[in-house]
N, C-alpha and C positions, 0 to 999 in steps of 0.2 A: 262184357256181355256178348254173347254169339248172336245172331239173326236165325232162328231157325224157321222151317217152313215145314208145316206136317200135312202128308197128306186124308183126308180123311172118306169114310166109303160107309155108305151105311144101307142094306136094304132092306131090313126090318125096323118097323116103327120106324121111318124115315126121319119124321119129324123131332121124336122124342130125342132118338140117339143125336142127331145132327146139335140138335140144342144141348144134348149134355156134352159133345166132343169139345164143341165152345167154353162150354162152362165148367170144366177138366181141367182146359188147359188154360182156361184163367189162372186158373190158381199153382200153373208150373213157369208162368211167366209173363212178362206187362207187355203193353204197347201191341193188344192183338190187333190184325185184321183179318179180315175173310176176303177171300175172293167169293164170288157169284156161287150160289149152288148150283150144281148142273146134274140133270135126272141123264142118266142113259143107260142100255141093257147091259146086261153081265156078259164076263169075257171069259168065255171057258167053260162055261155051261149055260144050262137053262135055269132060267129062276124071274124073278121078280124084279124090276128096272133098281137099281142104286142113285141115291144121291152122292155123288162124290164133289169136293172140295177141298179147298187147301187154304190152311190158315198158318199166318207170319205171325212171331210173335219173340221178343228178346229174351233169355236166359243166361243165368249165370252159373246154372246145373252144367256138369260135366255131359259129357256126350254117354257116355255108360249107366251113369244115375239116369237121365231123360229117358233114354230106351227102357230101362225099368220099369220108370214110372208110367209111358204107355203103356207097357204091357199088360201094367195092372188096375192101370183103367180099364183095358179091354176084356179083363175079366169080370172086372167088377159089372162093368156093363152085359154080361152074358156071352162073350168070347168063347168059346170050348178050349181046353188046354191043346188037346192036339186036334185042333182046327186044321184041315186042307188049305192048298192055297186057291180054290175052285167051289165053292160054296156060298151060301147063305151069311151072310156079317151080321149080327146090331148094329157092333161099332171093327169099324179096320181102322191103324191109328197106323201109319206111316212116316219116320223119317225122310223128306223128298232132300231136303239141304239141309246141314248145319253149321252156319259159316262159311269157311271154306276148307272147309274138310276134306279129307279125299281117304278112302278107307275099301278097301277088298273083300272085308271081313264085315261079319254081321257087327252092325247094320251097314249096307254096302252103302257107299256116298260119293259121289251122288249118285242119287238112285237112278237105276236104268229108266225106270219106268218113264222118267223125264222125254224119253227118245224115243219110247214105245208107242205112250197112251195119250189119247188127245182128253180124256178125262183127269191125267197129272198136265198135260203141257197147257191146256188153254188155261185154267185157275192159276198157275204158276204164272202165264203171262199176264194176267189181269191185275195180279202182285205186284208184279218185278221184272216187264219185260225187257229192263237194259241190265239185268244183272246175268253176268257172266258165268255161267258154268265152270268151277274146280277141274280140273284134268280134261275139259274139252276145248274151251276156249271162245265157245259160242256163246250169245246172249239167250236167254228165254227167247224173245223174238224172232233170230235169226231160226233156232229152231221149231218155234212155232211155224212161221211160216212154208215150212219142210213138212211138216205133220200132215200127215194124209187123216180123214175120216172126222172133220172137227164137226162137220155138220151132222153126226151121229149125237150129239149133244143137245140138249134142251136145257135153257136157263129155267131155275123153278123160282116162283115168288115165295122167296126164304132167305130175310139176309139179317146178318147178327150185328153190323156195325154201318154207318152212312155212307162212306165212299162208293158203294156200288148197285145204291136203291134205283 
């Protein structure tokens, strides 16, 4: 079984989609958690604040089947086929870790956005801040604490499992 970690964005119907990203990926694999949801504004354009978050969850789906199958939640959920990467979501279903993977090629792993965005870095620490990053060597943590802009983040009262009520 892999440990993957998805990340998740949603800024329409915040609510609806955030609860169906959970209830998706129930059923692509057990033992989910969620970290915190966290409201903050779009990067790249104007629009409407997002809920983003990231949920753990084990599989025994190859890494090619999984990405599939997000994909086609994310359409199922109202995705556009050729979606921009600077617009409006339902649902964004993101690859952040899978195992320990290390990949160049779509779906890149691990994802940069780990090192970018305090919207992937802080929910990945709330996860799994002693877990070591594939090809970098740092922990969540150590890179958390690097992360500039965490306080652009707002925790919203929206949680799908106990550990983070």
């Amino acid at each position: 079984m892999n440990t993957v970690y998805v990340g998740v964005g949603t800024n329409i119907e915040r609510d609806k989609h955030a609860k169906a990203a959970w209830d998706e990926l129930a059923l692509l694999g057990e033992q989910l958690r969620s970290s915190p949801v966290y409201e903050c504004e779009p990067v790249g354009f104007d629009s409407h604040a997002f809920y983003n978050f990231v949920i753990e969850l084990k599989t025994d789906r190859s890494l090619t089947e999984f990405s599939l199958l997000l994909r086609q939640i994310e359409l199922k959920w109202g995705r556009l086929e050729n979606a921009h990467k600077y617009q409006d979501r339902n649902l964004d279903l993101d690859i952040v870790l899978f195992g320990d993977v290390i990949s160049q090629s779509s779906p890149e792993l691990p994802r940069s956005d780990i090192f970018k965005y305090p919207f992937v870095t802080q929910p990945l620490y709330d996860l799994c801040p002693e877990k070591v990053i594939p090809s970098d060597g740092r922990s969540v943590a150590q890179i958390y604490q690097q992360m500039d802009n965490l306080d652009s983040l707002q925790a919203v009262s929206l949680c799908f499992n106990q550990d983070f009520k």
